[in-house]
BANU-138673 format. One record per residue (C-alpha): x negated, y negated, z negated; chain. Coordinates in pm, whole numbers. Layout:
<pts>
{pt {X,Y,Z},"A"},
...
</pts>
This chain:
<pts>
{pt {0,0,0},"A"},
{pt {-128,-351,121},"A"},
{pt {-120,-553,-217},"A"},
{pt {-21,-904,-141},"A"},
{pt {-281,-1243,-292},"A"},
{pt {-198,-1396,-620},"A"},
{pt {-68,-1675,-414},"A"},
{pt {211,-1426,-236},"A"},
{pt {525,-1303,-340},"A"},
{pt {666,-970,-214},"A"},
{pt {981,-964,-15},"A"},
{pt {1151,-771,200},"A"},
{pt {993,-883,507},"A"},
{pt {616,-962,368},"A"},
{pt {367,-762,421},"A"},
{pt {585,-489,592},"A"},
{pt {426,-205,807},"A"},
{pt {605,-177,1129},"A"},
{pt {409,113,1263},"A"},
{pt {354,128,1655},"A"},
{pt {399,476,1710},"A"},
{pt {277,734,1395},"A"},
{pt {-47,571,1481},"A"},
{pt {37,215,1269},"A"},
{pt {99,-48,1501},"A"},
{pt {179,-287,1263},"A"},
{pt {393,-677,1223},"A"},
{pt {225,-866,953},"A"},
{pt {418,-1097,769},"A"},
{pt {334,-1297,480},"A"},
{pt {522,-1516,213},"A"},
{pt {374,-1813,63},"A"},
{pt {449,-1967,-242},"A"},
{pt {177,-2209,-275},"A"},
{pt {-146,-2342,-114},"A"},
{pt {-410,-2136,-43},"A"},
{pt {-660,-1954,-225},"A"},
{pt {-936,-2213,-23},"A"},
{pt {-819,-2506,81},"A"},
{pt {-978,-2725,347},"A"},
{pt {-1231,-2961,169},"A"},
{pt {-1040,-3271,236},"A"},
{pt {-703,-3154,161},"A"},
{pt {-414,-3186,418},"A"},
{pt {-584,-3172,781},"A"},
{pt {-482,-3480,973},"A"},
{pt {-311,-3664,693},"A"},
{pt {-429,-4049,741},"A"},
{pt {-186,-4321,540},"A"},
{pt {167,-4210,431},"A"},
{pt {379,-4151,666},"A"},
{pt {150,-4056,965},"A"},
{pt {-109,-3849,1100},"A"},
{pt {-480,-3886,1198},"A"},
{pt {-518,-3772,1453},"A"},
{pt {-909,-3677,1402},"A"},
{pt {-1063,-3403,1576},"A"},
{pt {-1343,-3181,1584},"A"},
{pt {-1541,-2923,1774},"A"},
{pt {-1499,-2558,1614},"A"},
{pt {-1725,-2376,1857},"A"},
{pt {-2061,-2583,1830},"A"},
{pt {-2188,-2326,1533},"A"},
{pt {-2075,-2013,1702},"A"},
{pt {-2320,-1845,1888},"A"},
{pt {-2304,-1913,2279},"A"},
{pt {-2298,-1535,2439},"A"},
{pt {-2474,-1465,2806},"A"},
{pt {-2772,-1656,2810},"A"},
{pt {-2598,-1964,2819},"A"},
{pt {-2771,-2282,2666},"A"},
{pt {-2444,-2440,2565},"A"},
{pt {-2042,-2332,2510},"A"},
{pt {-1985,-2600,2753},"A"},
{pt {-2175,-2482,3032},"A"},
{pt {-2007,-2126,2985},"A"},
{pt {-1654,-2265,2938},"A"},
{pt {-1737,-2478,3249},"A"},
{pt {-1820,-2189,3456},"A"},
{pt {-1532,-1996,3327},"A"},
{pt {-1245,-2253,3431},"A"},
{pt {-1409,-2258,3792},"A"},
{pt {-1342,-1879,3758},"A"},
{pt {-977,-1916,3564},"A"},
{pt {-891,-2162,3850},"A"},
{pt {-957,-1902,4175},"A"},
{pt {-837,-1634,3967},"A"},
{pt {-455,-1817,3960},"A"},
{pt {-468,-1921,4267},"A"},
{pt {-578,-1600,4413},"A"},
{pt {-283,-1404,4128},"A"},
{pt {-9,-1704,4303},"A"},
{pt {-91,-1592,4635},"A"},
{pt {-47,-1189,4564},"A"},
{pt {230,-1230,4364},"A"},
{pt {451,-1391,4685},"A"},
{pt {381,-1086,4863},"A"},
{pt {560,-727,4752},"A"},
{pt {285,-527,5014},"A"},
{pt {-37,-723,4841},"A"},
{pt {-299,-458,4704},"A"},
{pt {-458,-703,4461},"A"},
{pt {-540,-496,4168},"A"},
{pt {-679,-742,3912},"A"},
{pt {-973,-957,3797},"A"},
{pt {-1231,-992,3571},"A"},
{pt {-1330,-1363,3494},"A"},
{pt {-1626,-1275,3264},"A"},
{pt {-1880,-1569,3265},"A"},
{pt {-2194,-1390,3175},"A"},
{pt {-2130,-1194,3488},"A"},
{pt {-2183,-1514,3649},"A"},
{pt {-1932,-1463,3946},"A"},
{pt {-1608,-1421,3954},"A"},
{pt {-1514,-974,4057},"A"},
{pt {-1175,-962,4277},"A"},
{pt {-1065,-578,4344},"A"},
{pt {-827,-560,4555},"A"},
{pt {-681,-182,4745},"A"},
{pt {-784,-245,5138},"A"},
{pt {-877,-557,5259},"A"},
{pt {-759,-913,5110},"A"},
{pt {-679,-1174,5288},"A"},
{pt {-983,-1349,5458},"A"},
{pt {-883,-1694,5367},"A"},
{pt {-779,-1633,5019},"A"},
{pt {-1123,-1510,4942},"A"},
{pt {-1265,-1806,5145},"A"},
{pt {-1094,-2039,4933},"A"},
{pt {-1199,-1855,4592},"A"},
{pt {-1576,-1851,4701},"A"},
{pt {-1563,-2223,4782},"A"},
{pt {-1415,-2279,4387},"A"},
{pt {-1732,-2048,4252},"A"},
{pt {-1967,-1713,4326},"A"},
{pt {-1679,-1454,4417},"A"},
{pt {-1746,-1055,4454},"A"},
{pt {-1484,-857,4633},"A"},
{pt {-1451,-487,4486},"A"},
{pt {-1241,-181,4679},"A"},
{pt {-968,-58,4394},"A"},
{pt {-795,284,4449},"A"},
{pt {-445,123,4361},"A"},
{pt {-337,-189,4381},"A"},
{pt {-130,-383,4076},"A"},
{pt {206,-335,4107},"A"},
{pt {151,39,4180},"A"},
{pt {-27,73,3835},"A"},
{pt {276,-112,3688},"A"},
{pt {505,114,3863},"A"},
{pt {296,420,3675},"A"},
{pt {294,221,3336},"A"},
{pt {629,213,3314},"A"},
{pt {653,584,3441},"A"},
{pt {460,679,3158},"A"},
{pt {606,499,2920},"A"},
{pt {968,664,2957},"A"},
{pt {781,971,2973},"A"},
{pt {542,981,2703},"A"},
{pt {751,713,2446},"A"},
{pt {624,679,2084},"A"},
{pt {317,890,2158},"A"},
{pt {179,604,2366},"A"},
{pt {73,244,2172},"A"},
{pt {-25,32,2462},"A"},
{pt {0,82,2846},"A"},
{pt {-122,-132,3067},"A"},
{pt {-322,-159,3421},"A"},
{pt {-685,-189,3437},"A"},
{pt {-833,-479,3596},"A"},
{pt {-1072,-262,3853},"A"},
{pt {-749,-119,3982},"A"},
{pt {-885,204,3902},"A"},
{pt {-557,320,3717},"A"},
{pt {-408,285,3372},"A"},
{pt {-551,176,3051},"A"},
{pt {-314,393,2749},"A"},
{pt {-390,298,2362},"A"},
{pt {-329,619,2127},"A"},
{pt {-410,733,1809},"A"},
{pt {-486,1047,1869},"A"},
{pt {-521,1099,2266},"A"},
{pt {-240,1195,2532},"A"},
{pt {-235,1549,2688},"A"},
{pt {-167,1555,3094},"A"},
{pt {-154,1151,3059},"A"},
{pt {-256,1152,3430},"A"},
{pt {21,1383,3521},"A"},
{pt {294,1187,3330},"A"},
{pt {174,834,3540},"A"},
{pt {64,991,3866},"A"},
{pt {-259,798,3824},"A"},
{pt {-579,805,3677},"A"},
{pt {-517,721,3332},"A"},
{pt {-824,585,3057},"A"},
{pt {-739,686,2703},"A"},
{pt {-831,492,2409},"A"},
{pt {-844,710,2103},"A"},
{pt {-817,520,1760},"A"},
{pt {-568,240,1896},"A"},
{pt {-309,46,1689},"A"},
{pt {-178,-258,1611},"A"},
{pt {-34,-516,1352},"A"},
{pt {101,-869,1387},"A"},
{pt {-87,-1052,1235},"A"},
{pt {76,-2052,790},"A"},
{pt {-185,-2510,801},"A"},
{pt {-14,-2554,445},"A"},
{pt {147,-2940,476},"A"},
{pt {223,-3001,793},"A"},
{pt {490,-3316,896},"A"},
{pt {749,-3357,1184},"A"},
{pt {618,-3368,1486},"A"},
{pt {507,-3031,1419},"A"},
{pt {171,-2934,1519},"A"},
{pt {33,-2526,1598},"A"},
{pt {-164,-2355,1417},"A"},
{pt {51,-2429,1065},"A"},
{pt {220,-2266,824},"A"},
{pt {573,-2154,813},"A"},
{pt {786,-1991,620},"A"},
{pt {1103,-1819,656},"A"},
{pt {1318,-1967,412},"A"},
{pt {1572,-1743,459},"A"},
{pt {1414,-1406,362},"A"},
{pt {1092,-1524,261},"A"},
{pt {853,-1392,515},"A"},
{pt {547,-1641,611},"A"},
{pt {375,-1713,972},"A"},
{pt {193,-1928,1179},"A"},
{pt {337,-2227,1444},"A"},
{pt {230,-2187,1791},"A"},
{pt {223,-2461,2047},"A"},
{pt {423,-2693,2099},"A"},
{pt {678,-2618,2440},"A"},
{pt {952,-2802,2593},"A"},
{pt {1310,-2664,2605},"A"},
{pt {1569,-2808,2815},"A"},
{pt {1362,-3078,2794},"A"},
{pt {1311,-3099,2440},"A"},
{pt {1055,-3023,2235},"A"},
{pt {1055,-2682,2002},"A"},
{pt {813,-2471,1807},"A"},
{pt {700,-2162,1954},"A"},
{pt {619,-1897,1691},"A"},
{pt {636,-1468,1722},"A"},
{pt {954,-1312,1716},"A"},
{pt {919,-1048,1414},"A"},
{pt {886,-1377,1187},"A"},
{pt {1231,-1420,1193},"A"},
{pt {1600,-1395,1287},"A"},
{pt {1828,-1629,1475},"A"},
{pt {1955,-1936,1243},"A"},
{pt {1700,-1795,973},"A"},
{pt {1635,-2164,806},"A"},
{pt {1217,-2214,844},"A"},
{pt {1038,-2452,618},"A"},
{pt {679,-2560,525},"A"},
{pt {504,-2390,199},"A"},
{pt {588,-2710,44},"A"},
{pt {986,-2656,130},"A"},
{pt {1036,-2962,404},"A"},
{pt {1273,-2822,634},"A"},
{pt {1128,-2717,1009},"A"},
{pt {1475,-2638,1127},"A"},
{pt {1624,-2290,1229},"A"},
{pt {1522,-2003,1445},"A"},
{pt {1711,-2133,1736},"A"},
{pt {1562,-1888,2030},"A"},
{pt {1439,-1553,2004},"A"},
{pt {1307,-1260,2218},"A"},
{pt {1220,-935,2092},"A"},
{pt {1060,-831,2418},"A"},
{pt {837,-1100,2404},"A"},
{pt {801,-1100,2053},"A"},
{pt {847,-1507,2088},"A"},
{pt {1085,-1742,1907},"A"},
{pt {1153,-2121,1942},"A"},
{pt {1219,-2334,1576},"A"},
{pt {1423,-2611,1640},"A"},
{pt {1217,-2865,1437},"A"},
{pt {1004,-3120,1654},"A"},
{pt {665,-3041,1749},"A"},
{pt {373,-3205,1893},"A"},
{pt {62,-3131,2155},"A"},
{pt {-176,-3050,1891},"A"},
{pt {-291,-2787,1732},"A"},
{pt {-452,-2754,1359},"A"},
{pt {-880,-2598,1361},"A"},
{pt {-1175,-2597,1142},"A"},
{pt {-1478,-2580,1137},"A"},
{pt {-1641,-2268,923},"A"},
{pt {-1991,-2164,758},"A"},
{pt {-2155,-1857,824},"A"},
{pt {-1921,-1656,585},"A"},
{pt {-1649,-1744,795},"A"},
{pt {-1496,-2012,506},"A"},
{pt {-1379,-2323,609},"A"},
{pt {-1559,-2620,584},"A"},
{pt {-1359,-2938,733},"A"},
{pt {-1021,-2932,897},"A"},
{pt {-918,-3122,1220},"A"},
{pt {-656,-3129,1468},"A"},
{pt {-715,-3072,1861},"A"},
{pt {-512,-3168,2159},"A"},
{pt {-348,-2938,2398},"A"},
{pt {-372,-3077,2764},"A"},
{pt {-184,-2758,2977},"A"},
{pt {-189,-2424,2960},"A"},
{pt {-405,-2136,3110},"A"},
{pt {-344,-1793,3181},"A"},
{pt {-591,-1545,3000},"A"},
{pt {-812,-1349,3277},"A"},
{pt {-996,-1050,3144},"A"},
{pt {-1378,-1122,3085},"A"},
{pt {-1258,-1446,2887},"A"},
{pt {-1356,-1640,2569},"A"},
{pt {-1093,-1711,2377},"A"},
{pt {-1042,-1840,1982},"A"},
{pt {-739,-1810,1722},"A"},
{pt {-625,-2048,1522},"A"},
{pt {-395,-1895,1225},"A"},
{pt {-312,-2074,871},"A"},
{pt {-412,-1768,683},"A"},
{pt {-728,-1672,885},"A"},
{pt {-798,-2033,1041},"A"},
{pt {-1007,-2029,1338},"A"},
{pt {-1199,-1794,1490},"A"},
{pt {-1427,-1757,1804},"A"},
{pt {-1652,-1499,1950},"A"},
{pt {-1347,-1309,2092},"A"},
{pt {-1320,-1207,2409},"A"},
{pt {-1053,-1078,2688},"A"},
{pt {-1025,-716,2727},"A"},
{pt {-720,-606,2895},"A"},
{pt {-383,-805,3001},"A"},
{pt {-29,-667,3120},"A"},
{pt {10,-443,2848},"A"},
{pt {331,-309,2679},"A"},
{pt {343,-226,2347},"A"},
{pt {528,-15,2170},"A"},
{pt {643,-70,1787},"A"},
{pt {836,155,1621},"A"},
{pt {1129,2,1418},"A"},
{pt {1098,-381,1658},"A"},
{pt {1068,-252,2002},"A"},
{pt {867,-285,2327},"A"},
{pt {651,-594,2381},"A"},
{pt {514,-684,2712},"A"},
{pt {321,-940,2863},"A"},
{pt {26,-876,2579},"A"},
{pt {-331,-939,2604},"A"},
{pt {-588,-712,2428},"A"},
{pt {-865,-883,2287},"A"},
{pt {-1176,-833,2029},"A"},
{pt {-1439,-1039,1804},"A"},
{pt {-1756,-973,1974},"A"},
{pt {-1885,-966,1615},"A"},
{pt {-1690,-689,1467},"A"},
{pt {-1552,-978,1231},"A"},
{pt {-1210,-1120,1136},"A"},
{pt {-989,-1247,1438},"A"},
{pt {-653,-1237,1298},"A"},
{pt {-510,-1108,1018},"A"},
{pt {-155,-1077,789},"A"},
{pt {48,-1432,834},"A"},
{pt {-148,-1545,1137},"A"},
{pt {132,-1407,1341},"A"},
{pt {271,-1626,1573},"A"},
{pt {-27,-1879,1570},"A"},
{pt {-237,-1997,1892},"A"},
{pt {-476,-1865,2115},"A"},
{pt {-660,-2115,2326},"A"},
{pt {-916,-2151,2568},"A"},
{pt {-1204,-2467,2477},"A"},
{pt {-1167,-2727,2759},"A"},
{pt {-1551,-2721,2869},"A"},
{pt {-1572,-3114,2948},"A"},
{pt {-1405,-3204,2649},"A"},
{pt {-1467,-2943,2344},"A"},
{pt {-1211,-3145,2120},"A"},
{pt {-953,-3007,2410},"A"},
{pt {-759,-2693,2434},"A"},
{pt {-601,-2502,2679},"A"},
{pt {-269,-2295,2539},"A"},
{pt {-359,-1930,2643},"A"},
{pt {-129,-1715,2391},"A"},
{pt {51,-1651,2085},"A"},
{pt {-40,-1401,1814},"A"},
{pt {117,-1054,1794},"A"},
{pt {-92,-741,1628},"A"},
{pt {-377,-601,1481},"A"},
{pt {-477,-318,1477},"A"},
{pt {-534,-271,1095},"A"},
{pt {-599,93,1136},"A"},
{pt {-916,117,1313},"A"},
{pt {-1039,-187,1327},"A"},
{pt {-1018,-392,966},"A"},
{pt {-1245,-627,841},"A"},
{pt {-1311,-856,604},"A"},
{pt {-1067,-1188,610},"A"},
{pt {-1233,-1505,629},"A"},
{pt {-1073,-1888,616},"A"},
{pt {-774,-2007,353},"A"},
{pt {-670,-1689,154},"A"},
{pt {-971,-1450,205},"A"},
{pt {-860,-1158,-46},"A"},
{pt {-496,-993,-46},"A"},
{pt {-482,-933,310},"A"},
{pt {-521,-702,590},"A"},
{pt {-734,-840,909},"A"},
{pt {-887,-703,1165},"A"},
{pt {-1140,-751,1475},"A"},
{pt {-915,-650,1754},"A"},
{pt {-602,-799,1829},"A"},
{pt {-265,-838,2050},"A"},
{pt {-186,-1181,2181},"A"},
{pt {156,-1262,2441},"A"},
{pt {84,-1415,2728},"A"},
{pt {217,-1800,2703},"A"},
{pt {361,-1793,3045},"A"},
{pt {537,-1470,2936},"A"},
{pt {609,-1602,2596},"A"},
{pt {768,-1924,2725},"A"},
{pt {962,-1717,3004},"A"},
{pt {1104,-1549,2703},"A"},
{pt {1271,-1781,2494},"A"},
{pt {1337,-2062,2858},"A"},
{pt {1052,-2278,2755},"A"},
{pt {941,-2445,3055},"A"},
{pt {582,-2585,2931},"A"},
{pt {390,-2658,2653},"A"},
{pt {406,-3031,2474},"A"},
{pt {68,-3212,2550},"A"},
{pt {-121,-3411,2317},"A"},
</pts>
């Protein structure tokens, strides 16, 4: 049994196991009931005089190590938005056509060029206009995209709860299938080569004063059954502007507050399939980060501004941003298009697969439903919205907690994120609020 921090009350939502499959893919929840264990040195981040908020910000990747060879995290994250940029515009393009064989990409920047596979030959001009954006490789795949997709979701009626993620691999090769245990005649069940990961589950993973407009990255809490989470970006509903959170955090017209009881509205939108949900309180294009020592404990807390949002290619740097975990960096892209299956919520699609490089925290319990962005590499105060925190996987992968309550919880160094294009498409968003 998880035991909650001093600073957590047990309820019936908190802290619950939602196993994915018997293999423990699991929702994490938390309640708060007052700040946390370590708070940011200077209190409230962004607070300036009463009744407003600084809107100070920082850069949370200058003391992480730069991976690749590269001298700086700009000159990476410069080279990987040339490669984010061709990859969309090559994914546009094969999406219009239902006879495309583009089978995925891998937008890795210490590969230093940008690997299209694609089943037969891809359009010349496409590939022209990718090469002219940066250093583009062209790879044969066996199957192209949608057939992989088509086998995913053959193997997933077939196979059910013995399966925690599905998904196709970005080679085009054939499918990438998350157990516990391993999958007998998987490759028989899809029709396609299938690449089993043994040892695979999952667990969804609050800042702690937050005001109206409300920014990501914060805590919330549900004040109708007590459960705790994280605020994603801000997105635009019908115009107006909501709070994007994860969907196992809470139930339509569930009231949501701050830990210090200000009201944040109700869950107005939500979609289990997604596992996204919209609060109707205000919110704002910024999202809370912090700067950390090498223990992973936060030293100063800032805000950032969100100026659009990107999709997540595999091979891609990517950091978190939850209340209970704060941020974190060194994570990287490992598989997207994945469906996930938890037992007692449902099937999620649209997920992303990602890991800490380091084998250290990423997410962890009540970071669920917080961001995932990209670094803008001419501005490193900037973000790009990339995703919104699902799962862990607690089982195999835990590790120590790091940033506001370090003790008490259950974290882990790989992790589920949705999509925010998917997300959004869930609950009708139609962007994300800039800053």
């Amino acid at each position: 049994m998880i035991r909650p921090h001093p600073t957590v009350r047990r309820s019936t939502t908190m802290l619950r196991r939602v196993a994915v499959t018997a293999f423990g893919l699991t929702l994490l929840v938390a309640g708060v009931t007052a700040a946390p264990a370590t708070a940011a040195p200077d209190g409230k981040a962004g607070v300036a005089a009463p009744g407003g908020k600084a809107r100070t910000a920082g850069s949370f990747v200058d003391s992480t190590p730069v991976p690749g060879g590269f001298a700086s995290w700009a000159e990476l994250l410069t080279l990987q938005q040339r490669m984010n940029t061709a990859a969309a515009r090559i994914t546009t393009a094969a999406e219009r056509s239902a006879t495309s064989g583009f089978a995925g990409i891998v937008a890795d920047p210490t590969k230093r060029q940008l690997q299209v596979y694609w089943k037969g030959e891809p359009p010349a001009n496409l590939v022209a206009n990718a090469r002219a954006t940066v250093a583009t490789q062209v790879l044969s795949a066996p199957y192209s995209q949608r057939e992989l997709l088509a086998a995913a979701d053959r193997l997933r009626a077939k196979a059910g709860d013995e399966i925690t993620t599905v998904g196709p691999r970005a080679d085009g090769a054939g499918l990438l299938v998350g157990t516990q245990d391993g999958l007998l005649g998987a490759t028989a069940l899809a029709g396609v080569p299938v690449t089993v990961q043994t040892g695979v589950a999952a667990s969804p993973a609050t800042r702690w004063d937050d005001t109206a407009p409300w920014w990501g990255g914060a805590a919330w809490r549900n004040a109708t059954t007590g459960g705790g989470c994280s605020t994603g970006f801000g997105v635009f509903q019908g115009g107006v502007a909501r709070i994007l959170s994860a969907a196992h955090c809470g139930n339509i017209n569930n009231a949501a507050t701050d830990p210090t009881g200000q009201s944040m509205g109700i869950v107005g939108t939500r979609n289990a399939g997604t596992d996204t949900l919209l609060l109707s309180g205000s919110s704002g294009g910024r999202v809370f980060n912090n700067s950390t020592n090498a223990a992973g404990g936060v030293v100063s807390e800032f805000s950032n501004q969100v100026i659009g949002a990107s999709a997540s290619q595999v091979g891609n740097w990517v950091c978190t941003s939850g209340a209970y975990s704060g941020t974190r960096c060194s994570i990287q892209v490992k598989a997207r298009n994945l469906c996930i299956n938890v037992r007692n919520f449902g099937q999620v699609c649209g997920q992303v697969q990602a890991e800490n490089t380091t084998r250290t925290n990423a997410v962890g319990q009540g970071d669920s439903g917080g961001p995932v962005e990209i670094v803008n590499a001419a501005n490193t105060l900037q973000v790009w919205a990339t995703g919104t925190n699902t799962a862990i996987d607690d089982t195999n992968t835990s590790t120590a907690c790091t940033g506001y309550v370090t003790t008490g919880r259950v974290c882990a160094w790989r992790f589920y994120y949705e999509d925010i294009f998917a997300g959004m498409a869930g609950v009708g968003a139609s962007g994300v609020v800039l800053g």
